[in-house]
C-alpha angles and dihedrals in degrees: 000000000000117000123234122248123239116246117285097192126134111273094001108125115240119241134110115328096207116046131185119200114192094180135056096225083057097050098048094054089042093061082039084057102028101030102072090054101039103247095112075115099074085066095097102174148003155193126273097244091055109111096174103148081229094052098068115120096019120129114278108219100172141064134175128232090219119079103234097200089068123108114277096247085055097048086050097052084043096051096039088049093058093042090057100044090047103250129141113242094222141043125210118211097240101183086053085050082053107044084046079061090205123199081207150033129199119205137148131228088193096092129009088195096043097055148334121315126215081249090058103050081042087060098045094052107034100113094032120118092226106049110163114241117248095256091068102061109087110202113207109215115166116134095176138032088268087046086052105049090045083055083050087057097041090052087043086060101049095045090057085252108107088136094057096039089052096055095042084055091047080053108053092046086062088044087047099039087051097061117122109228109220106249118253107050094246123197115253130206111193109193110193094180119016101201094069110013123250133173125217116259128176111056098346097093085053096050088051093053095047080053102059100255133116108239112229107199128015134034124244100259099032138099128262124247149181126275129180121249081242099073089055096089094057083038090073101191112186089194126015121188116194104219101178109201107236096025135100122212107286087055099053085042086071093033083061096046091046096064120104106270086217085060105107093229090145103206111011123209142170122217144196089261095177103047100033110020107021106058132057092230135111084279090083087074101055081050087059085055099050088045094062097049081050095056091050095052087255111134117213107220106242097004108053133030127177112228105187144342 
């Protein structure tokens, strides 16, 4: 196939003409990057977790092997099972990758249960005429807000954007740097799954800190992991906030509901978790800043909701 070129236009910035975003994180800062100067065109296709108004009607080139509208103990034993045995969790449509004929791809290394590896679109795309050389995959890696907005200025790069890229980070440090933290210093429980438990791991730590709590459990950088409801009681959390990865608000609403009332949780609360605690994108700022309110009692209309306490 012959590649498209990228538009030559006057004013109009160089960089591939044709991108593919397999994670959700990617394509909205893709749009963040693409979308002010009207090339979110050159975004050709996505993966199926990307919910991007933008995205919609793209190509969907994933899918994944768990059913995500199970009930979470039987995603976990799903997902733990195909860990275990070796197998990717999702499965990319490689002839599809092929026939969209993209001057870049977008993955992520972070998480092999949150998104598509590098291993897995190599898979996918071994025997196809048209296998993308190496130099055109882009890995995200950040772990942390300093990690994120490294990953902004990467994809910047690679888009033909850097100056762009640069100014949305320098934004969101400000963003970032300006955040009140909530007085008291109050001890926070994140629980990214509920059964079983998980806590949230990544940036969300760091997102806790910048807000004014203690983390509990977890350090900024680091993954998340499983606890037992055991440990709650010498955990002591004045406040948790279930932040289930995967799910918006109304999920993590009945997630919430749904935990024992005995169990010493101190203030209970449900979050946005897609769009504020999930994703390494800007959107972890804005989940600093909930967090803040929210550590100030104060609810944010259609992102945070406080359950109980």
């Amino acid at each position: 196939m012959t590649r498209a070129e990228p538009p030559t236009a006057p004013g109009l910035p160089s960089g591939p003409a044709r991108i593919v975003s397999l994670l959700p994180s990617a394509t909205d800062l893709l749009f963040d990057l693409l979308s002010e100067s009207g090339l979110g065109g050159r975004v050709v296709g996505v993966s199926h977790s990307c919910d991007h108004p933008q995205a919609r009607g793209l190509p969907v080139l994933t899918r994944s092997i768990v059913d995500s509208a199970a009930p979470q103990a039987q995603i976990d034993r799903a997902v733990s099972d195909a860990v275990r045995e070796g197998r990717a969790l999702y499965q990319v449509d490689g002839p599809l990758l092929d026939a969209l004929n993209p001057d870049l791809v977008v993955t992520q290394g972070v998480c092999e249960v949150c998104a598509v590896t590098p291993g897995t679109i190599e898979a996918a795309t071994r025997y196809l005429p048209g296998c993308l050389p190496a130099g055109n995959v882009l890995s995200l890696e950040g772990r942390d807000l300093s990690g994120i907005l490294d990953d902004l200025r990467a994809l910047g790069e690679a888009a033909g954007m850097p100056e762009r890229a640069g100014a949305l980070a320098a934004q969101a440090q400000a963003r970032w740097d300006a955040v009140q933290p909530a007085p008291g210093a109050p001890r926070v429980l994140t629980l990214e799954w509920t059964d079983p438990p998980f806590y949230g791991g990544h940036w969300v730590p760091g997102q806790v800190e910048r807000a004014g709590g203690v983390n509990v459990l977890g350090a900024a950088g680091t993954d998340s992991g499983r606890f037992d409801w055991a440990q709650v009681g010498a955990l002591r959390p004045d406040v948790t906030v279930v932040m289930c990865c995967g799910y918006g608000l109304g999920d993590n609403v009945a997630f919430a509901r749904a935990l024992d009332p005995q169990r010493p949780l101190g203030q209970v609360w449900a979050v946005d978790a897609n769009a504020l605690f999930s994703r390494p994108s800007l959107g972890v700022v804005r989940g600093a800043e909930v967090l803040a309110a929210l550590l100030r009692g104060e609810a944010t209309p259609g992102q945070s909701e406080r359950i109980r306490g």
